[in-house]
C-alpha positions in Angstrom: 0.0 0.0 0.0 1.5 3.3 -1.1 1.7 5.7 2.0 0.7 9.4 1.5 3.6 11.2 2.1 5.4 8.9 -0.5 3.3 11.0 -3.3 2.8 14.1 -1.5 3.8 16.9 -3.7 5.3 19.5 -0.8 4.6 23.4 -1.9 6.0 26.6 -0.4 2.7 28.6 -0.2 -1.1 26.9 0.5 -2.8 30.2 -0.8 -3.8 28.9 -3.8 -6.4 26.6 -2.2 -8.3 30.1 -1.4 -7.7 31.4 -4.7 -10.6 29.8 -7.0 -13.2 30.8 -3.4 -11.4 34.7 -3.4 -11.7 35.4 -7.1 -15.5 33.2 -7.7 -16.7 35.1 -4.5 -15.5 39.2 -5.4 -17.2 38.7 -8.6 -20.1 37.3 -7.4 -20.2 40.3 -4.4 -19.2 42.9 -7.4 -22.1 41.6 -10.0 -25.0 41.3 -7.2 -24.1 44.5 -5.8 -24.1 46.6 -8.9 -27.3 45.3 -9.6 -29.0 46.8 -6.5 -27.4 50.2 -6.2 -28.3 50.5 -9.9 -31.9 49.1 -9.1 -32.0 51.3 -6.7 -30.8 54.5 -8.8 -33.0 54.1 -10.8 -35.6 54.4 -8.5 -34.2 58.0 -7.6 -33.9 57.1 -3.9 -31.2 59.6 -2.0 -27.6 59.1 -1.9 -27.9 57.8 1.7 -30.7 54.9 0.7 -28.0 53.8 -2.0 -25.3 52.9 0.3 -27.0 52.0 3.0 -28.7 49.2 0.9 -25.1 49.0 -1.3 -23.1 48.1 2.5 -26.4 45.5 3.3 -26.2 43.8 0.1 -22.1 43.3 0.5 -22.5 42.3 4.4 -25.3 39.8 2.7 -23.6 38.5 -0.1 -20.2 37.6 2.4 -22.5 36.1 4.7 -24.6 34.1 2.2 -21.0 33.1 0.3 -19.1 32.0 3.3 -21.9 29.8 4.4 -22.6 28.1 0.9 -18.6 27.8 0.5 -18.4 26.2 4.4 -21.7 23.6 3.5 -20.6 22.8 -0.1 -16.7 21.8 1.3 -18.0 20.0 3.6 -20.2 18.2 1.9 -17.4 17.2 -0.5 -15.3 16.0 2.2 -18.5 13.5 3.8 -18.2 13.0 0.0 -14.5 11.8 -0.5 -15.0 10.2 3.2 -17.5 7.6 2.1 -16.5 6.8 -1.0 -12.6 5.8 0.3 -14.7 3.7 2.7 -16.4 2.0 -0.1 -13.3 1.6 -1.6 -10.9 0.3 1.5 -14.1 -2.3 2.0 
């Protein structure tokens, strides 16, 4: 049986796992956000109404992001978890 660390590739920086989450979750934020405060422009609302609901949607979008990014990776790991079982049995 081939133990892990004989094929473990060894890499000087582990940023890059957060890279694909950074990059898919700014754009996400950027694209909803516009959205509203131009909803909302054109509804001629004041200046104040803009950013208040432009800050809401941002604090919104994190919140909703983090918590799809926590479920989804850890439903991939229950995931790789059960089918190794299947595999080792």
């Amino acid at each position: 049986m081939i133990k892990k660390k004989d094929y473990e590739e060894l890499h000087s920086s582990s940023g890059g796992k957060y890279l694909k989450r950074g990059v898919y979750g700014r754009l996400d934020g950027v694209v909803t956000t516009f959205a509203v405060v131009a909803g909302v422009v054109g509804a001629n609302l004041s200046s104040a109404i803009i950013l208040i609901l432009g800050f809401a949607n941002l604090i919104a979008d994190g919140i909703s992001m983090a918590v799809g990014d926590y479920l989804s990776t850890k439903s991939q790991g229950e995931y790789y978890k059960a089918e190794k079982g299947v595999e080792e049995n």
